[in-house]
Structure formats: C-alpha cells, structure tokens
C-alpha positions in Angstrom: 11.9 1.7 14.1 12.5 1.2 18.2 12.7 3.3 20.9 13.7 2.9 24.0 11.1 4.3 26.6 13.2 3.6 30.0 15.5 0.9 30.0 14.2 -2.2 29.6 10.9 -1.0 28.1 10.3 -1.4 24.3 8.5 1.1 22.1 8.4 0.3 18.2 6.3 1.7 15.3 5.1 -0.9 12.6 3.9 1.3 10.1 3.7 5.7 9.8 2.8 7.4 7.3 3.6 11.4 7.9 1.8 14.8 7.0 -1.6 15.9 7.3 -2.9 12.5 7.5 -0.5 11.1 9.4 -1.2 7.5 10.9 0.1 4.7 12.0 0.8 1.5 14.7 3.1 -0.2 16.8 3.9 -2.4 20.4 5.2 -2.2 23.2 7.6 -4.9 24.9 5.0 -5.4 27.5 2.5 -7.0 24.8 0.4 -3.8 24.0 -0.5 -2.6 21.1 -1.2 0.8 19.6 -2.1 2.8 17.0 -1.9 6.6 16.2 -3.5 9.6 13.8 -4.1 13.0 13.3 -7.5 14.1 13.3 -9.2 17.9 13.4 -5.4 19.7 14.6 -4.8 16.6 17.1 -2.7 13.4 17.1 -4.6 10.7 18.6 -3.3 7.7 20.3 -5.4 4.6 21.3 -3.4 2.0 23.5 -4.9 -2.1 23.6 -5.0 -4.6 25.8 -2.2 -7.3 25.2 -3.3 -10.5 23.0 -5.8 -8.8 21.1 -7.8 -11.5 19.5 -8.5 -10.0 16.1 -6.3 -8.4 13.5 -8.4 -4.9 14.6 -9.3 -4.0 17.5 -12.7 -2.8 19.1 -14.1 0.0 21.6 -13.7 -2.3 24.4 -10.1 -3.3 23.9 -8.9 0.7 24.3 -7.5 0.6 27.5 -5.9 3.7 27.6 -5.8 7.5 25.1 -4.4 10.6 24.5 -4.4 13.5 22.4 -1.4 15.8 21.4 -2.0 19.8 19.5 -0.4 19.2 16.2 1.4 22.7 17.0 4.1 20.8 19.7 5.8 18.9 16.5 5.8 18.5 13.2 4.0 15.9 11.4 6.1 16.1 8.0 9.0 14.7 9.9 9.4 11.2 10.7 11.6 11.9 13.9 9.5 14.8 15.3 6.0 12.7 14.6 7.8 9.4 16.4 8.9 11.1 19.4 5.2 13.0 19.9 3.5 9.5 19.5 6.4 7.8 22.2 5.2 10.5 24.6 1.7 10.3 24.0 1.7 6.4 24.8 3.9 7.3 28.2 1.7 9.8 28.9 -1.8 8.3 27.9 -4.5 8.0 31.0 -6.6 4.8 31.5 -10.2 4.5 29.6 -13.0 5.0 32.1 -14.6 1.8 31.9 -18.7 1.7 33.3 -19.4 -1.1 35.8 -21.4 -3.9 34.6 
C-alpha cells in the first residue's frame, strides 16, 4: 500500500496487522524506515535512520517518534489505521540525542 505524503514524497506500509494489537512497518522514499504499534490506548510510531545496517533496528537508530490516542481513528479499519500512522510519521519530532 502507498501514500502519497506531498508530491514527490513516498509513504508505504510493508506489513499491518489491525485491531487491538495493531502493528506494523514501512519506508519512506527518502530511505527511512519505520515501524508502528498500539500500546496501553496509544499508537506508537518509531522513525530510523536511512541504511539501517541490520534487519532490526536498535535504540540508537530512532531518530525520530510519536504517539497518537487510539480515540482519533479506528484501529479495526485498515484505511483509518493507515492514515493515523501517515500523520504520525509527518508529524513525529526528532529524538533528543545526549552529547558524547
């Protein structure tokens, strides 16, 4: 399944699986990854570095989150679930990272 996020800008889910443990991942066309699930009344979103070097990824490739009430869509549905996770990646906020 792809979205289009503005023009030129790919979204695309790899895998979902809907209802109360929804989950799931996908890319974007700038070579991100992602991947999404519901936990305690939230969907959680996790957005990776491109060229991840492993199949999964660790703390420190997370370069950016967010988090969605489950009350805003509806998980059962493949449509509404899809569009809640393409506007959590738009909208998810860079990972705090602590100086080394």
């Amino acid at each position: 399944m792809t979205l289009a996020m503005t023009p030129g800008r790919e979204f695309a889910i790899e895998d979902m699986s809907t209802g109360v443990f929804a989950s799931g991942f996908g890319h974007l066309g700038d070579g991100r990854s992602f991947s999404f699930q519901v936990h305690r009344g939230q969907l959680l979103v996790e957005v990776y570095h491109p060229r991840l070097v492993g199949p999964v990824p660790h703390e420190e490739d997370v370069v950016a989150t967010a988090a969605r009430s489950l009350t805003d869509f509806d998980v059962d549905d493949e449509r509404s679930l899809s569009a809640a996770v393409r506007d959590a990646v738009a909208s998810a906020q860079p990972v705090a990272r602590a100086a080394r």
